[in-house]
C-alpha positions as CSV (number, residue, x, y, z in Angstrom):
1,X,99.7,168.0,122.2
2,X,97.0,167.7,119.7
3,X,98.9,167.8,116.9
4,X,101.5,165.2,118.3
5,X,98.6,162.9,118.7
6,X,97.2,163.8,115.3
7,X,101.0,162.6,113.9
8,X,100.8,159.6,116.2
9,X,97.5,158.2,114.5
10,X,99.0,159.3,111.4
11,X,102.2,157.3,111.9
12,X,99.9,154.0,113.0
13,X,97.8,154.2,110.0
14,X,100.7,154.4,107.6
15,X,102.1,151.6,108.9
16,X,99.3,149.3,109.2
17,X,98.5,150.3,105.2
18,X,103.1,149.8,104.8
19,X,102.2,146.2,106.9
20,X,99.3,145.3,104.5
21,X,101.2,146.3,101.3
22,X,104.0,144.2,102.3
23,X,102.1,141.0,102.8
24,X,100.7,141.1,100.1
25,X,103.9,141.7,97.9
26,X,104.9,137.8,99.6
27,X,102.4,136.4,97.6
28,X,101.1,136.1,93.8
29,X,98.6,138.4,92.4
30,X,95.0,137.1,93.6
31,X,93.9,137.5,90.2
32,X,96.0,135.4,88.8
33,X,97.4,132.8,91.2
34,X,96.9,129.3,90.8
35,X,97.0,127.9,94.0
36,X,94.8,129.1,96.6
37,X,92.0,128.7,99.2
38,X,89.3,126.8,97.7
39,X,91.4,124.8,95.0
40,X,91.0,120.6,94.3
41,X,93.4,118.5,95.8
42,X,93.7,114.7,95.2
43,X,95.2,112.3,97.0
44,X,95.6,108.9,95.9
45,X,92.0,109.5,93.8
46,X,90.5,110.6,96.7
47,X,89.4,114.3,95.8
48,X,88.8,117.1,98.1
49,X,88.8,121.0,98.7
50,X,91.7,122.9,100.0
51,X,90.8,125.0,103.0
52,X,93.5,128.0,103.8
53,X,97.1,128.7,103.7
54,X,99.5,127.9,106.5
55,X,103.0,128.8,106.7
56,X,105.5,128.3,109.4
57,X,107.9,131.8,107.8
58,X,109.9,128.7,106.2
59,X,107.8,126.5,104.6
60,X,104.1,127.0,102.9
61,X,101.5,124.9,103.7
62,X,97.9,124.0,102.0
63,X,95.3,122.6,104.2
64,X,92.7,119.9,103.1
65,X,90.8,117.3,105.8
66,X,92.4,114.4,107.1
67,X,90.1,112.2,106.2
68,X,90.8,112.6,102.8
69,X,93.5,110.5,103.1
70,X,91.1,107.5,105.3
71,X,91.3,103.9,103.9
72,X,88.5,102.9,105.1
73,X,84.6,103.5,103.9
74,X,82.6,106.9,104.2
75,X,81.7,106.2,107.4
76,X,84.7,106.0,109.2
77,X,84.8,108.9,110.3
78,X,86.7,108.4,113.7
79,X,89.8,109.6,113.7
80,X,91.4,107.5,116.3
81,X,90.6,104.3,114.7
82,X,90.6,104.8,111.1
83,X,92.6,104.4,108.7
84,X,94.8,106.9,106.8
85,X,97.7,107.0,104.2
86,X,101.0,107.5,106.1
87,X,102.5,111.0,106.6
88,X,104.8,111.6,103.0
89,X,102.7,110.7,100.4
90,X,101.8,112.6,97.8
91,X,98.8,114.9,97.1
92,X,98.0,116.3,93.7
93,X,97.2,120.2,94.3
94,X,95.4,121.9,91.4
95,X,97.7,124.7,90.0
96,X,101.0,123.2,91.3
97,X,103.3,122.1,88.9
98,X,104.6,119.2,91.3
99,X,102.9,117.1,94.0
100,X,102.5,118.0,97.3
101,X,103.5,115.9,100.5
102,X,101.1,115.8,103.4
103,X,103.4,115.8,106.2
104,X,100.8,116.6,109.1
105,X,97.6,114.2,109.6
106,X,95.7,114.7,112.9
107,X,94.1,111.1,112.7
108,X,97.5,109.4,112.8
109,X,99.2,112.3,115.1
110,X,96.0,111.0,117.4
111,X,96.3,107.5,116.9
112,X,100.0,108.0,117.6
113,X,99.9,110.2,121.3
114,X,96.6,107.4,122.1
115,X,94.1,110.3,122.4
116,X,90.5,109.5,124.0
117,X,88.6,111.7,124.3
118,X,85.5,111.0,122.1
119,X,84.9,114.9,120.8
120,X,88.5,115.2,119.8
121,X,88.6,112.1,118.2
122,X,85.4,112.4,115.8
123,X,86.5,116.3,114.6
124,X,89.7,117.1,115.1
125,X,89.6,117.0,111.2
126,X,93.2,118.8,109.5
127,X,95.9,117.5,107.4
128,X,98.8,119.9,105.8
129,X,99.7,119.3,102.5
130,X,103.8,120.9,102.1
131,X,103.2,122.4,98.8
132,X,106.8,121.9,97.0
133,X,108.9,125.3,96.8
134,X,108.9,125.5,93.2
135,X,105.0,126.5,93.8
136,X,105.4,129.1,96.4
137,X,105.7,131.8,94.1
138,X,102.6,131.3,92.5
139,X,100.3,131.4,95.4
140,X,97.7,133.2,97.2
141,X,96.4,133.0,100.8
142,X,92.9,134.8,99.3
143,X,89.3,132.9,99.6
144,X,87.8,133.3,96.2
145,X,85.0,135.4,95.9
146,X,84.7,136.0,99.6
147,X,88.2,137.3,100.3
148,X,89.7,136.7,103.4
149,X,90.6,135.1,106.0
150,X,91.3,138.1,108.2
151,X,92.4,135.9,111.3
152,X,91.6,132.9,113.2
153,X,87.7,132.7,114.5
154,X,86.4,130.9,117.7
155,X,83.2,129.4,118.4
156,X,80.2,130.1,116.6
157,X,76.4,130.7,118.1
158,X,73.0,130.1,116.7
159,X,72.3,131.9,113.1
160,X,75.4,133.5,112.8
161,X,76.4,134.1,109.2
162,X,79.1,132.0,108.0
163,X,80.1,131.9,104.3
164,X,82.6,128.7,102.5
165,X,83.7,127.9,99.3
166,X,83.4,124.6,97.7
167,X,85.0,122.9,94.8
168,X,83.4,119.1,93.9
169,X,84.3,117.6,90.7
170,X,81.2,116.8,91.1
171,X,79.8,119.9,90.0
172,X,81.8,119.2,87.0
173,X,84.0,122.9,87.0
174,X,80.6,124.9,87.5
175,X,82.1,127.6,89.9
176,X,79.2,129.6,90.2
177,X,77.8,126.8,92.3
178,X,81.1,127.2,95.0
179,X,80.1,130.0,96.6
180,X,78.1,129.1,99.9
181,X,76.3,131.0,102.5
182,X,73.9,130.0,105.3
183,X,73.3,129.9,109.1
184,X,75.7,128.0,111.9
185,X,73.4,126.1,114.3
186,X,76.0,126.9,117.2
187,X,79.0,125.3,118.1
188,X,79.3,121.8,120.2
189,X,81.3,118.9,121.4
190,X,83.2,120.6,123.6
191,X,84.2,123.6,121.3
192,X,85.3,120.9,118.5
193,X,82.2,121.2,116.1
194,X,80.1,123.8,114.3
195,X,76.8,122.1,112.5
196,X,75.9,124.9,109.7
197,X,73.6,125.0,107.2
198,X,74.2,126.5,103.7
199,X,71.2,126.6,101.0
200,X,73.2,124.0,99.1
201,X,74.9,121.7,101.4
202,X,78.7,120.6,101.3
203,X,79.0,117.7,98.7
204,X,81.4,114.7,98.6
205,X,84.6,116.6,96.7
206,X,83.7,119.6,98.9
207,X,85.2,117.8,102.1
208,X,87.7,120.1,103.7
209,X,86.8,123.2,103.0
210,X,87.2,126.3,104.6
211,X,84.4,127.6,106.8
212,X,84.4,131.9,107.2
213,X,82.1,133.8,110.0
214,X,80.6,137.2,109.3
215,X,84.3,139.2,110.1
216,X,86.3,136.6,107.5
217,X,87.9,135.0,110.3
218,X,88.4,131.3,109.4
219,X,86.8,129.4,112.1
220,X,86.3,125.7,110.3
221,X,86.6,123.0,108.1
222,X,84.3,120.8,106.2
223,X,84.1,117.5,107.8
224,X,81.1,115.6,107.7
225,X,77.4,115.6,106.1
226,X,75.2,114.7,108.1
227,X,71.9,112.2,108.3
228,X,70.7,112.6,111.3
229,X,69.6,114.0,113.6
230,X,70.1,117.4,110.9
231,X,69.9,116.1,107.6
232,X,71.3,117.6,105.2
233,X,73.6,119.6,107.9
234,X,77.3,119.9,107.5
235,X,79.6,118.8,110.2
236,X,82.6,121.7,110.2
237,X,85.8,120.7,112.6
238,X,86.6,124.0,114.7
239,X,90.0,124.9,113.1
240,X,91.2,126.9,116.2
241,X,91.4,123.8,118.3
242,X,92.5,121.7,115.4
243,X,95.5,124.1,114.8
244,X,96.1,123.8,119.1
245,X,96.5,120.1,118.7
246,X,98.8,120.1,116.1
247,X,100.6,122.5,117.8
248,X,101.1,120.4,121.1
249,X,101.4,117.0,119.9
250,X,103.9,117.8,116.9
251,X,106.9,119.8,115.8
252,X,104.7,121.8,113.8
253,X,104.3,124.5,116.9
254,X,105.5,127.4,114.3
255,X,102.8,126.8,111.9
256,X,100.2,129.6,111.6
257,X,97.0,130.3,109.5
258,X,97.7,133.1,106.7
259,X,95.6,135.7,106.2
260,X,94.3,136.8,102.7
261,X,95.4,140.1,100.7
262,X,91.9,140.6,99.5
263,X,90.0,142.6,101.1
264,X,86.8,140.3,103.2
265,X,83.4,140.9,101.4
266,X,80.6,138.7,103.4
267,X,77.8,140.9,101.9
268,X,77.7,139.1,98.5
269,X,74.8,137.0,97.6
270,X,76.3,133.7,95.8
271,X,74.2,132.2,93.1
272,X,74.4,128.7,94.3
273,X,73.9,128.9,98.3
């Protein structure tokens, strides 16, 4: 009996590495891809950071926030009345050899089903950017530096770790600076908002960014900086319920986050916050 069960835990382990080899066989070399978590995207000059990797087994995804496609001034930041460029256009992805097309947006796909709730509205923050299938090959689902995501988080409570990766031009191609850690001040607004604090906070350029907790899982997206009442806070949009909406209100239901093929490291110390 013992051994059997020896053999058993054998046989699960060997799979679970076979599992983990195989996943990351689907995509490029972390090393060495060009698209990834954490690259610039720009759409119609508006620049911002890409957050993970979504795929729906067909089709890969890039995720960035919808509000970098608003018309409308900084502080519209409403996503059931602002503005937005229309589902199909274009969006320049750094290491992609052709655009992108965002064909998910949750500010229109909210302005469209006439939602009203007031928490939903301000965060529900996500736009997917199709990446074009002559680029597939030469991604990676990884978070530089951090590695990661190793699944889909929840909410987050008072000074828990959480760990991002920013990519401003603003810092003018000075990556030592994207690396962020700091503290999450809890999450609120129904479940729809995380206010964190990193020892650098999230610039304009680093809008959209992936948000990791202390086990990789990927539990946000850079939304907002805020003024008051926690200056110099960051706004992140709960991705879990972000990725529920889309999920009922489009015919996106098959889209899922991807995990990285690097292993999670959340004990580094990045130079810049």
């Amino acid at each position: 009996m013992k051994l059997r069960l020896m053999l058993a835990t054998t046989l699960v382990a060997v799979a679970g590495l076979l599992a983990l080899a195989s996943a990351a066989s689907a995509w490029a070399p972390a090393a060495t891809a060009p698209i990834h978590p954490g690259v610039q995207t720009d759409t119609q000059g508006a620049q911002c950071t890409a957050n993970f990797i979504f795929s729906d087994g067909g089709n890969t995804y890039i995720g960035q926030a919808a509000h970098c496609s608003g018309t409308g001034g900084s502080t519209e930041t409403n996503g059931c009345d602002s503005g937005s460029l229309p589902v199909g256009t274009q969006v320049n992805v750094d290491g992609a050899s052709r655009p992108g097309t965002m064909v998910y947006n949750s500010w229109l796909t909210m302005q469209a089903a006439g939602e009203t709730d007031a928490d939903t509205c301000q965060y529900n923050d996500l736009a997917l950017v199709k990446l074009d299938p002559a680029d597939v090959a030469n991604v990676n689902p990884s978070v530089p530096y951090w590695g990661g995501p190793t699944g889909l988080g929840g909410a987050t409570a008072q000074l828990d770790d959480i760990l991002s990766y920013g990519n401003s031009s603003l810092r003018f191609g000075v990556t030592v600076l994207s690396p962020k850690k700091g503290k999450s001040l809890g999450t609120d607004s129904g479940g729809w908002n995380h206010s964190v604090y990193t020892i650098t906070p999230g610039i304009p350029g680093d809008s959209g960014s992936g948000f990791l907790n202390a086990s990789g899982q990927a539990f946000g997206v850079l939304s907002t900086v805020a003024i008051a009442p926690l200056p110099a806070s960051n706004g992140v949009g709960d991705l879990a319920h972000e990725l529920a909406y889309l999920h009922s209100h489009t015919s996106f239901g098959g889209v899922q986050l991807v995990n990285g093929t690097e292993a999670f490291n959340g004990t580094k110390l990045p130079v810049g916050g």
